[in-house]
TORKOL-4160 file (C-alpha; in steps of 0.2 Angstrom, whole numbers, padded with zeros to 4 digits, m for minus):
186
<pt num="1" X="m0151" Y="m0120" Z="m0459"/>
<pt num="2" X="m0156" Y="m0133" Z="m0472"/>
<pt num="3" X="m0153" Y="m0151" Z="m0471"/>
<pt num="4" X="m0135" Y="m0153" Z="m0475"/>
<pt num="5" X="m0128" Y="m0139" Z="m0464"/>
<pt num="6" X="m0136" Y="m0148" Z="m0449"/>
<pt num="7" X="m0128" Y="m0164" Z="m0454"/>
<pt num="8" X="m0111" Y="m0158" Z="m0457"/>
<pt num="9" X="m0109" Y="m0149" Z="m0440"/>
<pt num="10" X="m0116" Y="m0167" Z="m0432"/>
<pt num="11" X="m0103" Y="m0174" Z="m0440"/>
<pt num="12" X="m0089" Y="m0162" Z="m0435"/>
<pt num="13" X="m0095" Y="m0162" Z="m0417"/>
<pt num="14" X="m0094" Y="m0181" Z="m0418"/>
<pt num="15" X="m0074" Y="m0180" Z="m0424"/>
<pt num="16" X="m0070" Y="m0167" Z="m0412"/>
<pt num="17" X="m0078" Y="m0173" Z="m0400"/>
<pt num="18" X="m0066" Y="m0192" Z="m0404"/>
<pt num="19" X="m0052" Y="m0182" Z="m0405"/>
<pt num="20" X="m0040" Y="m0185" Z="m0391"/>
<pt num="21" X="m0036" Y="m0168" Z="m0382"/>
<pt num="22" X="m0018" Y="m0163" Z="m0372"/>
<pt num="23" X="m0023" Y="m0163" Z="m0355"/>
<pt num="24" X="m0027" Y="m0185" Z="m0360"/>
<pt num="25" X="m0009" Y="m0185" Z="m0366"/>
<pt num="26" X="m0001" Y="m0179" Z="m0350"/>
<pt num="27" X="m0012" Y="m0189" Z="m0340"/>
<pt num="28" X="m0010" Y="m0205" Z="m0348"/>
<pt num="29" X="0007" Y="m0215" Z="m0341"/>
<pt num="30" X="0024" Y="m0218" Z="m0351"/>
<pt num="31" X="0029" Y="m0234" Z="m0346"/>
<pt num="32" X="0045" Y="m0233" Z="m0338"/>
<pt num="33" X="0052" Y="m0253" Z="m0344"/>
<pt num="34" X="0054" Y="m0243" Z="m0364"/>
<pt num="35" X="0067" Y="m0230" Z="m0356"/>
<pt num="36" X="0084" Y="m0231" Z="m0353"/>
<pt num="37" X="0093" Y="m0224" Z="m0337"/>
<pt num="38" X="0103" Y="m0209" Z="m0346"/>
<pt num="39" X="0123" Y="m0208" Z="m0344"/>
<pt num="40" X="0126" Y="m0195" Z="m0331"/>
<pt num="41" X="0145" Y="m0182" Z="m0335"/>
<pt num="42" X="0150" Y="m0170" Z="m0325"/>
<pt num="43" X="0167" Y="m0158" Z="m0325"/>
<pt num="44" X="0175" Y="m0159" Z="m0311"/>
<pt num="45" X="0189" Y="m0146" Z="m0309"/>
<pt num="46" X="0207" Y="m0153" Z="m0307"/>
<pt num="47" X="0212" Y="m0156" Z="m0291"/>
<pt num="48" X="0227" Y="m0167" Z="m0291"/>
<pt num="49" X="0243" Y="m0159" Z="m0288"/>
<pt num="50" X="0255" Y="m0171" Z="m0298"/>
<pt num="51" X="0256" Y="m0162" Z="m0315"/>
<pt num="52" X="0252" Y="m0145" Z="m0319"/>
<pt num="53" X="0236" Y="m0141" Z="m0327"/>
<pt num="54" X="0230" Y="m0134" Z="m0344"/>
<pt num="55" X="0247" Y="m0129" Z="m0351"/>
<pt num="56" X="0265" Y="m0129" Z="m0346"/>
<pt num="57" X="0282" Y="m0125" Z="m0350"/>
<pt num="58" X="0298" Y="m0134" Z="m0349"/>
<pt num="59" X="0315" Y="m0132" Z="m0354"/>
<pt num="60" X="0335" Y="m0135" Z="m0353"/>
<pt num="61" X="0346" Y="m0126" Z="m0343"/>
<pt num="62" X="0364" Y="m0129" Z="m0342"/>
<pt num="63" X="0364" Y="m0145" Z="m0336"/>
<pt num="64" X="0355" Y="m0154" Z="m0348"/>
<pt num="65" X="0340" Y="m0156" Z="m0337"/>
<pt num="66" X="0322" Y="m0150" Z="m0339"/>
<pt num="67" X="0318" Y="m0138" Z="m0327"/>
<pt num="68" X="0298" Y="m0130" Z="m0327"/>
<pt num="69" X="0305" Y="m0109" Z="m0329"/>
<pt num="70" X="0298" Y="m0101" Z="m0314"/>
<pt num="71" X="0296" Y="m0085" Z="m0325"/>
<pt num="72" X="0295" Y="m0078" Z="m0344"/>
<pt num="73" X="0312" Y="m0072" Z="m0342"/>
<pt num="74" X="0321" Y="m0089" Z="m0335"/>
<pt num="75" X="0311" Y="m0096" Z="m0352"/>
<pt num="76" X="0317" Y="m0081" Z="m0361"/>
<pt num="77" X="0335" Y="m0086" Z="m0356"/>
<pt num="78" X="0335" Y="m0101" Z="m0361"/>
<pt num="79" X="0341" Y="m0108" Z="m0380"/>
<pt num="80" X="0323" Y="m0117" Z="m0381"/>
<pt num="81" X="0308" Y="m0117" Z="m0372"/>
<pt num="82" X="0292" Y="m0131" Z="m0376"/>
<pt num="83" X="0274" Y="m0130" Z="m0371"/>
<pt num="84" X="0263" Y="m0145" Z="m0369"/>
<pt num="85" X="0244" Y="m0143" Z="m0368"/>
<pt num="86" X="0231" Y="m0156" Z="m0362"/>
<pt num="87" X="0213" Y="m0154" Z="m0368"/>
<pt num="88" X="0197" Y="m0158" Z="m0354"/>
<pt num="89" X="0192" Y="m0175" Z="m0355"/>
<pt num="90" X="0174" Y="m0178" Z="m0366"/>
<pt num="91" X="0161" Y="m0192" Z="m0369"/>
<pt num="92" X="0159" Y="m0196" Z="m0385"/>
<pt num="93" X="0149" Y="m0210" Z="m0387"/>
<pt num="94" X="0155" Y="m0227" Z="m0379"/>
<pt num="95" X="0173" Y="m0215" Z="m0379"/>
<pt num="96" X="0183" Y="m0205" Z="m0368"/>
<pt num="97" X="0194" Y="m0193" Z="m0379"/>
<pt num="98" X="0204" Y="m0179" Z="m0377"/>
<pt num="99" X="0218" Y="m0168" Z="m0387"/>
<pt num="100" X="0236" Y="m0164" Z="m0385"/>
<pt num="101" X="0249" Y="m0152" Z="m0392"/>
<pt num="102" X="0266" Y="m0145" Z="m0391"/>
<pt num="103" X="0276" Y="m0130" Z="m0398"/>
<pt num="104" X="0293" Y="m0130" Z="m0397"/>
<pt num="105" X="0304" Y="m0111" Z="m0399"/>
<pt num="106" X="0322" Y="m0107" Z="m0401"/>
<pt num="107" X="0337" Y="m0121" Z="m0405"/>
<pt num="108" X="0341" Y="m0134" Z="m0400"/>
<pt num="109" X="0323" Y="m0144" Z="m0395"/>
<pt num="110" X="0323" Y="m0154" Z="m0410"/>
<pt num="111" X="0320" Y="m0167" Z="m0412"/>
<pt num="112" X="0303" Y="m0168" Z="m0403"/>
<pt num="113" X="0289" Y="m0178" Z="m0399"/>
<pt num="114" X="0275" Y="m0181" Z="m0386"/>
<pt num="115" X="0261" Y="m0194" Z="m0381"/>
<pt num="116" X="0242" Y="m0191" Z="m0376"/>
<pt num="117" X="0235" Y="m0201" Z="m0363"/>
<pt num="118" X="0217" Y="m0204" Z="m0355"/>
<pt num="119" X="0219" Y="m0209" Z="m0338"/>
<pt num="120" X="0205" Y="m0213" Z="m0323"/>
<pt num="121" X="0206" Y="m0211" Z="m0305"/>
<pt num="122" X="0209" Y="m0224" Z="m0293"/>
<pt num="123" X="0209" Y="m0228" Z="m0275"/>
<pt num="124" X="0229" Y="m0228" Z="m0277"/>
<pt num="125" X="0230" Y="m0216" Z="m0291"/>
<pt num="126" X="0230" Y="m0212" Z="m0308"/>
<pt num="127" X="0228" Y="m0226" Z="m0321"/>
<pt num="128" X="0233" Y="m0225" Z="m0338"/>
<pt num="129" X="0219" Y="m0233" Z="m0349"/>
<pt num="130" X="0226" Y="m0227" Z="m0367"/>
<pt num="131" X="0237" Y="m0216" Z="m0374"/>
<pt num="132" X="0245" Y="m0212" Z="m0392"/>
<pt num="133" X="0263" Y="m0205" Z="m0396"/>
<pt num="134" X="0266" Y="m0193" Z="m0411"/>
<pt num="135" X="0283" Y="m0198" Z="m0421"/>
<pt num="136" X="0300" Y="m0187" Z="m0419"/>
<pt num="137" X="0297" Y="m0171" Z="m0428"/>
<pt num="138" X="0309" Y="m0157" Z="m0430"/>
<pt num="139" X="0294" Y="m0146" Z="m0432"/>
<pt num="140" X="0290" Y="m0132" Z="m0418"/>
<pt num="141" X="0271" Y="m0138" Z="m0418"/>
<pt num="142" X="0264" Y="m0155" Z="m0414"/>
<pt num="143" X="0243" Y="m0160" Z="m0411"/>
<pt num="144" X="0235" Y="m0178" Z="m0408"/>
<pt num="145" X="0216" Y="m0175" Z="m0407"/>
<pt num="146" X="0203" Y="m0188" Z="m0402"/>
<pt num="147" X="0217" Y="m0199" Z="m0392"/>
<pt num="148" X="0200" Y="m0208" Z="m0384"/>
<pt num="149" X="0195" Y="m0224" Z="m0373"/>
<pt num="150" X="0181" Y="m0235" Z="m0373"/>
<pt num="151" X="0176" Y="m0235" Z="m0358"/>
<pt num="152" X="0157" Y="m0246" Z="m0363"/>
<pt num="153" X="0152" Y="m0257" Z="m0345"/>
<pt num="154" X="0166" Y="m0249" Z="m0336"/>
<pt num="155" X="0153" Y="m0239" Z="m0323"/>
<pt num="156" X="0158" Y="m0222" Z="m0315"/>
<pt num="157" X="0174" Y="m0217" Z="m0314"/>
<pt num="158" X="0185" Y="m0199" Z="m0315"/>
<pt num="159" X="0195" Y="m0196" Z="m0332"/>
<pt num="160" X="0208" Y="m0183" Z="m0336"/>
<pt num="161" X="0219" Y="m0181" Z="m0350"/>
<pt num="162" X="0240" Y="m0180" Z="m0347"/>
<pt num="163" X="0253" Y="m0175" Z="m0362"/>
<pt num="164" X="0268" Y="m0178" Z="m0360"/>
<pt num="165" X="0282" Y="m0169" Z="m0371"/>
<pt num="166" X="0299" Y="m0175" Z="m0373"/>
<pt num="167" X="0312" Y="m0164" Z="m0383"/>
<pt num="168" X="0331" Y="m0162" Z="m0385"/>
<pt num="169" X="0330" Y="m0180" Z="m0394"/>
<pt num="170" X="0325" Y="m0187" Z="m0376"/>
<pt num="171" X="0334" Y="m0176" Z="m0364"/>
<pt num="172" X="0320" Y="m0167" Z="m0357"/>
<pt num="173" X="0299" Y="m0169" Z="m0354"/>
<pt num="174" X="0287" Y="m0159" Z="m0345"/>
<pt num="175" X="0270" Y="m0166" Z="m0341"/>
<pt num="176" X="0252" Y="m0157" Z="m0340"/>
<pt num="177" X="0235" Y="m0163" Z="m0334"/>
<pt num="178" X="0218" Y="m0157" Z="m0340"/>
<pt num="179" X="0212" Y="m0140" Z="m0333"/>
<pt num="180" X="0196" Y="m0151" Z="m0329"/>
<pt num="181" X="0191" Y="m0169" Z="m0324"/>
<pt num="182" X="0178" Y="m0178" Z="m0332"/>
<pt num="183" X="0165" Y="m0190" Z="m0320"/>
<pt num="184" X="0155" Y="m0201" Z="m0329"/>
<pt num="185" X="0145" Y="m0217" Z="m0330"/>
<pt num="186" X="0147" Y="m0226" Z="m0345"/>
Protein backbone atom coordinates (compact mmCIF):
# COMPACT_ATOMS: atom_id res chain seq x y z
CA UNK A 1 0.00 0.00 0.00
CA UNK A 2 1.54 3.44 -0.84
CA UNK A 3 0.69 6.53 0.99
CA UNK A 4 -2.58 7.59 -0.20
CA UNK A 5 -4.42 4.14 0.04
CA UNK A 6 -3.53 4.22 3.87
CA UNK A 7 -4.92 7.71 4.15
CA UNK A 8 -8.18 7.03 2.41
CA UNK A 9 -9.09 3.86 4.30
CA UNK A 10 -8.19 6.13 7.64
CA UNK A 11 -10.47 8.32 6.58
CA UNK A 12 -13.32 6.14 5.62
CA UNK A 13 -12.93 4.15 8.81
CA UNK A 14 -13.32 7.54 10.59
CA UNK A 15 -16.81 8.37 8.69
CA UNK A 16 -18.07 5.02 9.19
CA UNK A 17 -17.04 4.70 12.28
CA UNK A 18 -19.33 8.62 12.95
CA UNK A 19 -21.92 7.26 11.10
CA UNK A 20 -24.92 6.56 13.32
CA UNK A 21 -26.11 2.78 13.11
CA UNK A 22 -29.97 1.23 13.45
CA UNK A 23 -29.70 -0.37 16.65
CA UNK A 24 -28.77 3.75 18.00
CA UNK A 25 -32.10 4.61 16.27
CA UNK A 26 -34.36 2.19 18.05
CA UNK A 27 -32.67 2.78 21.17
CA UNK A 28 -32.76 6.47 21.36
CA UNK A 29 -36.41 7.83 22.90
CA UNK A 30 -39.38 9.61 20.78
CA UNK A 31 -40.63 11.97 22.92
CA UNK A 32 -44.05 11.15 23.54
CA UNK A 33 -45.43 15.35 24.25
CA UNK A 34 -44.76 15.63 19.91
CA UNK A 35 -47.69 12.92 19.32
CA UNK A 36 -51.13 12.95 19.22
CA UNK A 37 -53.51 10.28 20.83
CA UNK A 38 -54.91 8.67 17.56
CA UNK A 39 -58.95 8.77 17.02
CA UNK A 40 -60.04 5.27 17.68
CA UNK A 41 -63.54 3.69 14.99
CA UNK A 42 -64.80 0.65 15.44
CA UNK A 43 -68.06 -1.03 13.44
CA UNK A 44 -70.23 -2.22 15.57
CA UNK A 45 -73.08 -4.45 14.17
CA UNK A 46 -76.63 -3.08 14.35
CA UNK A 47 -78.38 -4.10 17.23
CA UNK A 48 -81.28 -1.83 17.63
CA UNK A 49 -84.56 -3.36 16.77
CA UNK A 50 -86.57 -0.06 15.83
CA UNK A 51 -85.80 0.07 12.03
CA UNK A 52 -84.77 -2.64 9.81
CA UNK A 53 -81.25 -2.71 8.70
CA UNK A 54 -79.33 -2.44 5.49
CA UNK A 55 -82.33 -2.37 2.95
CA UNK A 56 -86.14 -2.58 3.08
CA UNK A 57 -89.16 -2.60 1.43
CA UNK A 58 -92.48 -0.77 1.78
CA UNK A 59 -95.52 -0.37 0.00
CA UNK A 60 -99.54 0.32 -0.26
CA UNK A 61 -102.08 -2.07 0.03
CA UNK A 62 -105.49 -1.39 -0.24
CA UNK A 63 -105.97 0.97 2.44
CA UNK A 64 -103.62 3.47 1.54
CA UNK A 65 -101.23 2.52 4.34
CA UNK A 66 -97.67 1.46 4.08
CA UNK A 67 -97.20 -1.85 5.05
CA UNK A 68 -93.44 -3.67 5.01
CA UNK A 69 -94.53 -7.02 2.42
CA UNK A 70 -93.73 -9.92 4.41
CA UNK A 71 -92.82 -11.76 1.13
CA UNK A 72 -91.64 -11.06 -2.74
CA UNK A 73 -95.15 -12.01 -3.76
CA UNK A 74 -97.20 -9.56 -1.21
CA UNK A 75 -94.60 -7.04 -2.97
CA UNK A 76 -95.30 -8.58 -6.20
CA UNK A 77 -99.04 -7.99 -5.58
CA UNK A 78 -98.92 -4.72 -4.98
CA UNK A 79 -99.30 -1.77 -7.77
CA UNK A 80 -95.89 -0.20 -6.39
CA UNK A 81 -93.21 -1.30 -4.20
CA UNK A 82 -90.02 1.23 -2.85
CA UNK A 83 -86.79 0.23 -1.44
CA UNK A 84 -84.86 2.50 0.93
CA UNK A 85 -81.12 1.78 1.56
CA UNK A 86 -78.84 3.18 4.51
CA UNK A 87 -75.07 3.16 3.98
CA UNK A 88 -72.61 2.25 7.39
CA UNK A 89 -71.71 5.23 9.02
CA UNK A 90 -67.79 6.40 8.13
CA UNK A 91 -65.18 8.95 9.53
CA UNK A 92 -64.11 11.14 7.26
CA UNK A 93 -62.15 13.71 8.89
CA UNK A 94 -63.76 15.81 11.62
CA UNK A 95 -67.29 14.19 9.62
CA UNK A 96 -69.60 11.59 10.15
CA UNK A 97 -71.09 10.66 6.74
CA UNK A 98 -73.16 8.11 5.20
CA UNK A 99 -75.38 7.40 1.88
CA UNK A 100 -78.86 6.92 1.08
CA UNK A 101 -81.18 5.75 -1.85
CA UNK A 102 -84.37 4.71 -3.00
CA UNK A 103 -86.09 2.84 -6.05
CA UNK A 104 -89.44 2.99 -6.49
CA UNK A 105 -91.30 0.04 -9.17
CA UNK A 106 -94.62 -0.11 -10.63
CA UNK A 107 -97.50 2.84 -10.53
CA UNK A 108 -98.55 4.85 -8.52
CA UNK A 109 -95.41 5.72 -6.16
CA UNK A 110 -94.87 8.95 -7.61
CA UNK A 111 -94.17 11.41 -6.48
CA UNK A 112 -91.20 10.43 -4.12
CA UNK A 113 -88.76 11.53 -1.99
CA UNK A 114 -86.61 10.51 1.05
CA UNK A 115 -84.21 12.05 3.72
CA UNK A 116 -80.69 10.71 5.07
CA UNK A 117 -79.89 11.27 8.50
CA UNK A 118 -76.75 10.67 10.93
CA UNK A 119 -77.97 9.91 14.23
CA UNK A 120 -75.78 8.92 17.69
CA UNK A 121 -76.85 6.89 20.51
CA UNK A 122 -77.94 7.95 23.59
CA UNK A 123 -78.82 6.94 27.15
CA UNK A 124 -82.65 7.53 25.94
CA UNK A 125 -82.13 6.81 22.44
CA UNK A 126 -81.44 7.73 19.09
CA UNK A 127 -80.49 11.40 18.37
CA UNK A 128 -80.84 12.94 15.17
CA UNK A 129 -77.59 15.03 14.70
CA UNK A 130 -78.11 15.87 10.82
CA UNK A 131 -79.93 14.89 8.04
CA UNK A 132 -80.70 16.09 4.39
CA UNK A 133 -83.97 15.48 2.08
CA UNK A 134 -83.91 14.98 -1.65
CA UNK A 135 -86.72 17.08 -3.57
CA UNK A 136 -90.00 15.23 -5.00
CA UNK A 137 -89.04 13.17 -7.98
CA UNK A 138 -91.16 11.06 -10.12
CA UNK A 139 -88.17 9.27 -11.06
CA UNK A 140 -87.79 5.44 -9.75
CA UNK A 141 -84.23 6.17 -8.45
CA UNK A 142 -83.14 8.51 -5.82
CA UNK A 143 -79.14 8.79 -4.00
CA UNK A 144 -77.78 11.47 -1.28
CA UNK A 145 -74.21 10.65 -0.76
CA UNK A 146 -71.88 12.10 1.96
CA UNK A 147 -75.04 13.30 4.10
CA UNK A 148 -72.27 13.90 6.97
CA UNK A 149 -71.81 15.46 10.61
CA UNK A 150 -69.18 17.26 12.31
CA UNK A 151 -68.75 15.60 15.14
CA UNK A 152 -64.99 17.85 16.07
CA UNK A 153 -64.75 17.92 20.38
CA UNK A 154 -67.81 15.89 20.58
CA UNK A 155 -65.84 12.68 22.30
CA UNK A 156 -67.11 8.91 21.88
CA UNK A 157 -70.21 8.13 20.94
CA UNK A 158 -72.28 5.43 18.48
CA UNK A 159 -73.43 6.59 14.87
CA UNK A 160 -75.68 4.94 12.37
CA UNK A 161 -77.21 6.20 9.51
CA UNK A 162 -81.46 6.09 9.01
CA UNK A 163 -83.31 6.78 5.37
CA UNK A 164 -86.36 7.40 5.52
CA UNK A 165 -88.56 7.13 2.12
CA UNK A 166 -91.78 8.73 1.74
CA UNK A 167 -93.95 7.85 -1.67
CA UNK A 168 -97.56 8.03 -3.02
CA UNK A 169 -97.01 12.05 -2.63
CA UNK A 170 -96.85 11.44 1.21
CA UNK A 171 -98.98 8.54 1.81
CA UNK A 172 -96.65 5.96 2.74
CA UNK A 173 -92.61 5.74 4.20
CA UNK A 174 -90.67 2.97 5.44
CA UNK A 175 -87.40 3.53 7.35
CA UNK A 176 -84.08 1.56 7.44
CA UNK A 177 -81.04 1.79 9.71
CA UNK A 178 -77.28 0.93 8.79
CA UNK A 179 -76.40 -2.71 8.67
CA UNK A 180 -73.55 -1.49 10.88
CA UNK A 181 -72.80 1.12 13.73
CA UNK A 182 -69.94 3.17 13.89
CA UNK A 183 -68.05 3.97 17.51
CA UNK A 184 -65.74 6.54 17.41
CA UNK A 185 -63.90 9.35 19.42
CA UNK A 186 -63.70 12.37 17.57
Amino acid sequence: MNGRSIIRAAALAAVVTLLPTAAAHAASPVPSATTAPTPTSTIVPATSTDLPKGHANYTTQGSGQAVAPASLAQAAAASWVCTVYASDPRKAGIFIDGDGSQFCSGAGYAPQKFTVSVQRSRWYGWQGMHSQSSSWSSSSFSELYGVGYDCSGDGTYTYRIVTTGVAAGGTSTGSVQSLNYLRVSC
